[in-house]
N, C-alpha and C positions, 0 to 999 in steps of 0.2 A: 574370304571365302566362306566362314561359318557363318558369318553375320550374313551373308547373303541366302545361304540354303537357311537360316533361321527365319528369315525375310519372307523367301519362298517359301517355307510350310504355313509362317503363320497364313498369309494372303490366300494362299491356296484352301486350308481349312477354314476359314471364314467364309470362300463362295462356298464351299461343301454344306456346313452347317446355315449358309440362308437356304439356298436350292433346293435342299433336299431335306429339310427339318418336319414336313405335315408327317413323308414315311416314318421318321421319328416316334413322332409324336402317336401317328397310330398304331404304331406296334408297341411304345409302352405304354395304351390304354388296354391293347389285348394282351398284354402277360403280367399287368398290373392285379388283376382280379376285385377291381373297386368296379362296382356298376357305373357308368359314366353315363348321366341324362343328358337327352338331346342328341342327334347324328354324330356320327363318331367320326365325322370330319368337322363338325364344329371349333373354332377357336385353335385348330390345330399351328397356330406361331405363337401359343401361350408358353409360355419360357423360354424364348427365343434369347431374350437379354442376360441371363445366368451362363445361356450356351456360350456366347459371342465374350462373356466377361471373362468365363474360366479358361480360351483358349490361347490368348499371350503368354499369360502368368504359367499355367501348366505344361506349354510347352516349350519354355525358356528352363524352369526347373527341371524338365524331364533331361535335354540337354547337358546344363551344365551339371547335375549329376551322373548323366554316362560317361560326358568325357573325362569327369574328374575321375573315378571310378576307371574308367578303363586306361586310364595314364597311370594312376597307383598299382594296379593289379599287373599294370604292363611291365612296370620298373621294379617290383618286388616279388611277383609271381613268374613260374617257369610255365606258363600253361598255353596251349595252342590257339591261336588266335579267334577262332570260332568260337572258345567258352569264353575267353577274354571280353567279346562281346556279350555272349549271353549273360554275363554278371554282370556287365555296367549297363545293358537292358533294363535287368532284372532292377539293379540300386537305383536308373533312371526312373522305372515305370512307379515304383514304390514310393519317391518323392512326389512325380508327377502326381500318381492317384492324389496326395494329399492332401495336394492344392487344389484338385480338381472337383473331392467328394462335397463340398458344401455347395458349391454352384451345382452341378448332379443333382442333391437332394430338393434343390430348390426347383428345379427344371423340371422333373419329374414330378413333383408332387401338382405343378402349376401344369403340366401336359395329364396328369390323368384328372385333372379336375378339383382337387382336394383342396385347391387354393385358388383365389380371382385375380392378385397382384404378387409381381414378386417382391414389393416392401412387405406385403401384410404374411405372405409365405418364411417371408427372413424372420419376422416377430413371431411369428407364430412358435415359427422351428426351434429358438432361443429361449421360447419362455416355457416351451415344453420339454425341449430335453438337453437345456443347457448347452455352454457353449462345447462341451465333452460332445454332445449330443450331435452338434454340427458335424463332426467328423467323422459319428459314427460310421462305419458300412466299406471304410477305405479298404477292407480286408476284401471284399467282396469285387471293388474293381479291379483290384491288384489279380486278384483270381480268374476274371474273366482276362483281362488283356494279357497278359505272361505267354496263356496256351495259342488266343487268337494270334501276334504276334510271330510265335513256333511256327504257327501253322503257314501267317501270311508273308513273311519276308523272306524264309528260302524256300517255297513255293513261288515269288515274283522272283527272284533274281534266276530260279532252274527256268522257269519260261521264258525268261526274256533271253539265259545263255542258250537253250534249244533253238529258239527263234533265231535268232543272230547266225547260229550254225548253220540253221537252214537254210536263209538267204545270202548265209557269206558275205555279210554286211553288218553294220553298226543297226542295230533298231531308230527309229526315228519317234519324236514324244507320243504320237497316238498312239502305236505299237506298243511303247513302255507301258502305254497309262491303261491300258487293253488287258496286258499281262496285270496289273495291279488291280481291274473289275475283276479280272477271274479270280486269282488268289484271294482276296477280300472276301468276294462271295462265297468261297469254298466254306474259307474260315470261318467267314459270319455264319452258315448255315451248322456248323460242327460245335460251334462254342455258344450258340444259343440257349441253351439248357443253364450255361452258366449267367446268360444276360437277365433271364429268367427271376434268378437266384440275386443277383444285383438290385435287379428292379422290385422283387419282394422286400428287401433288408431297406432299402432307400427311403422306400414311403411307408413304413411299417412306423404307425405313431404310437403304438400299444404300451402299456406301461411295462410287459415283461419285452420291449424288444430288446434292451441293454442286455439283456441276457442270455440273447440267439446267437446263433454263428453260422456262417455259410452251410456247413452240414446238415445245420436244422434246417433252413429254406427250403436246402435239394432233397432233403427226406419225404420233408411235407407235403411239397409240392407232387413229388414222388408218388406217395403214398395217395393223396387225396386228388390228385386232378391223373394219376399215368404220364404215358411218354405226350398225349395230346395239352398238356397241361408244361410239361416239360420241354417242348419246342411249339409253345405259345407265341407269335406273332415274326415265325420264320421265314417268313415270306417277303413282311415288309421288311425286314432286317436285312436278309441276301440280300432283295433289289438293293435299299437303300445305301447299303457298304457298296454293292458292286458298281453299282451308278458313282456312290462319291467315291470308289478307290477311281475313277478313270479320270473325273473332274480333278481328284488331289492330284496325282502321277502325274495325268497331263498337264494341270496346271501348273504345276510343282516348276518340273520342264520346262515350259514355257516362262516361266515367269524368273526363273534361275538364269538360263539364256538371256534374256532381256538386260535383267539386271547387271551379269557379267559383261553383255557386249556396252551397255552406259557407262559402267567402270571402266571398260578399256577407253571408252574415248575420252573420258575426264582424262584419265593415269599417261594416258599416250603423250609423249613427247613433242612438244611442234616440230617440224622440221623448218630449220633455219635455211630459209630463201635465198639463195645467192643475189650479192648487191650485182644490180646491171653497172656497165664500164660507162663512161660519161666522156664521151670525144672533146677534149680541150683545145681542140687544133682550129 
């Protein structure tokens, strides 16, 4: 059953990040703050391959550290099942970030233009700020996803238990995945400030960036661009979270279903046919 909804997320996140990656890509050229030459739909599936590399790896780790994590926490902690979750969230997303921030910095820096390939963005990144360097910034996603999370998962399950109330029935996949566009988009639209903040730290190649921290980003950012500077490119983020929460959910589903009903027909038992009687007379 885990290998299966492992299954389904990743497949589902992979059509999400091809579909709907140009939104991406142009909302972090607009909260990037790098002049980007040329239409700003140009080249928009430049770091498409960092996307598509980090999302196995990051969400196997993300995984297997909530459940490790919330089996410890389960069997030595007295605590109500809702923080129980929120800590092994918390230890998941913190691993996840990880694994995820080098493929990120690579993606970003090749979507706002800074870089032509992702081997020469991978050299690049390496030879200027070491391999310490590759990981920098993990502070920054961990900060963004923790609150958007808060915000998008018991937001999708209160819609989906209203819903279900309301028509006195189980919800059906589009309906789920409907609930998870809206929550998404809420989120995505509340937590942009902090994506804001990610996307500064990521492609920040400056010789004093080792020495910034999220506070400094939100300050600056604050301070020299306002709240227009501070919910920079929220437009394409809502759409594109609430487009792909509907594609993931619904896909999710769909593809969860599938896989379950091919495992029951592998796993099912033949039924042994009764031998026909054979008249010897």
């Amino acid at each position: 059953m885990k290998l299966v909804g492992l299954v389904s997320g990743a497949l589902a996140g992979c059509v999400v990040d091809v579909a709907l990656f140009p939104l991406d890509t142009v909302k972090t050229r607009l909260q990037s703050g790098v002049t980007h030459s040329g239409p700003i739909f140009e080249g928009v599936y430049r770091g498409l391959w960092p996307a598509l590399l980090a999302s196995a790896p990051a969400a196997a780790t993300f995984f297997g550290a909530y459940d490790v994590t919330k089996r410890i926490a389960g069997q030595n902690l007295e605590l109500p099942e809702p923080i129980t979750h929120l800590i092994a969230a918390g230890a998941g997303e913190v691993c996840g970030s990880a694994v995820r921030t080098p493929f990120e910095k690579l993606k970003q820096r090749l979507q706002a233009g800074m870089e032509r390939t992702t081997l020469g963005a991978l050299r690049s990144l390496v030879a200027r700020e070491g391999v310490r360097g590759v990981f920098r910034g993990c502070s920054s996603l961990v900060v963004r996803e923790l609150p958007f999370e808060l915000i998008e998962f018991p937001l999708y399950e209160y819609l989906k238990s209203q819903w279900a109330k309301e028509q006195n029935a189980a919800l059906s996949a589009n309906q789920s995945a409907l609930c998870g566009s809206i929550a998404g988009g809420i989120a995505a639209a509340v937590t942009t400030p902090l994506d804001v903040v990610k996307t500064r730290m990521l492609i920040d190649t400056s010789d004093q960036s080792a020495t910034k921290n999220v506070l400094f980003y939100l300050r600056s950012v604050a301070e020299k661009e306002g709240v227009r500077g501070l919910f920079a490119g929220v437009l394409p983020r809502t759409i594109w979270i609430s487009l792909g929460g509907f594609i993931f959910f619904g896909g999710y589903e769909y593809t969860k279903a599938y896989l379950l009903h091919s495992q029951a027909l592998i796993t099912e038992p033949t039924k042994e046919r009764p031998i026909p009687e054979t008249n010897t007379d």
